[in-house]
C-alpha positions in Angstrom: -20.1 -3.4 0.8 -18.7 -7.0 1.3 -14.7 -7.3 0.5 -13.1 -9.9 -1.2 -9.9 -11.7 0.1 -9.3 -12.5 -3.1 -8.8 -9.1 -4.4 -6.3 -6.7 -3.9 -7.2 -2.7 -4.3 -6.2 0.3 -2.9 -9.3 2.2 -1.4 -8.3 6.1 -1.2 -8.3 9.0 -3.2 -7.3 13.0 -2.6 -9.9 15.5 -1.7 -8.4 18.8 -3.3 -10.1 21.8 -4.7 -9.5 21.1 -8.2 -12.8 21.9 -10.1 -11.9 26.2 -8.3 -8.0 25.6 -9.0 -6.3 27.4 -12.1 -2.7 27.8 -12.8 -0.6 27.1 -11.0 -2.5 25.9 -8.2 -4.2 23.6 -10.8 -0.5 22.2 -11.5 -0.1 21.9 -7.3 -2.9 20.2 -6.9 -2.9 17.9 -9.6 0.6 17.2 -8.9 0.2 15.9 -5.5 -2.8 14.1 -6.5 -0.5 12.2 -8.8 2.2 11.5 -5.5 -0.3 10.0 -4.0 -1.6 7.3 -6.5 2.3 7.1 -6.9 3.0 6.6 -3.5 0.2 3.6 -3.0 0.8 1.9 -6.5 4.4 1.7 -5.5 3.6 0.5 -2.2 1.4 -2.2 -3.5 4.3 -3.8 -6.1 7.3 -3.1 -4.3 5.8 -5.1 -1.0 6.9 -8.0 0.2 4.6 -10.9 -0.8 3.9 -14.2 0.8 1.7 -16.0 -1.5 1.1 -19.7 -1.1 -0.2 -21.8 -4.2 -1.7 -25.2 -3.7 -3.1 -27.7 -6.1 -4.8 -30.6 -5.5 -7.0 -32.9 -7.4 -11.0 -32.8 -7.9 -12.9 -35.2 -9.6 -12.2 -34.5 -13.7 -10.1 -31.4 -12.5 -7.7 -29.6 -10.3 -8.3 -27.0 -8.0 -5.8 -24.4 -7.7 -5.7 -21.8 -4.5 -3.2 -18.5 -4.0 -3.3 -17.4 -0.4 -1.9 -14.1 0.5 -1.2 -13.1 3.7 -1.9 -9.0 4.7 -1.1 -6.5 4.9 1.3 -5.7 2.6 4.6 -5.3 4.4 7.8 -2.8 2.8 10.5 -5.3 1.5 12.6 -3.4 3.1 12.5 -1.9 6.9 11.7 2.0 6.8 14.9 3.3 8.5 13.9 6.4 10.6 16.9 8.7 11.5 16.3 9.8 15.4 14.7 13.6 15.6 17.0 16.2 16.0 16.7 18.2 19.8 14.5 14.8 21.1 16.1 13.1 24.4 15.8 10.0 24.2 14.9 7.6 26.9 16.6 5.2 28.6 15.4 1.6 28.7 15.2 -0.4 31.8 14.8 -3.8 31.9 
């Protein structure tokens, strides 16, 4: 299968036992099926873009180009709070 730069998609999906699961594993299941999409689809607008549009003439026409850059990065840094019980070591230079 041949990608295309111009596309963005999410390529993953859950592997859960859902066709054998009844209430309320059904609802688990389901449910973190759902987090998941959640979790990506969230990822993929809340992301820091850098797009760059040009334009530029072309005989009777323009040409127009969007460039993105990848991957998508977090707007924001994820802030990881240091593990409880871990030493931590010291840097030397």
């Amino acid at each position: 299968m041949q990608r295309s730069p111009e596309i963005t998609y999410d390529d993953g999906y859950t592997e859960v036992p859902d066709e054998t699961a009844y209430v309320p594993f059904l609802h688990l299941v389901a449910t973190a099926g759902l987090a998941y999409d959640r979790a990506h689809l969230d990822y993929m607008t809340e992301g820091k873009l850098e797009i760059k549009r040009t334009q530029r003439d072309a005989g009777d026409g323009v040409t127009w180009h969007a460039a993105r850059k990848r991957p998508i990065m977090p707007f924001m840094p994820v802030l990881v709070p240091e593990a409880v019980g871990v030493k931590q070591q010291s840097r030397r230079a």
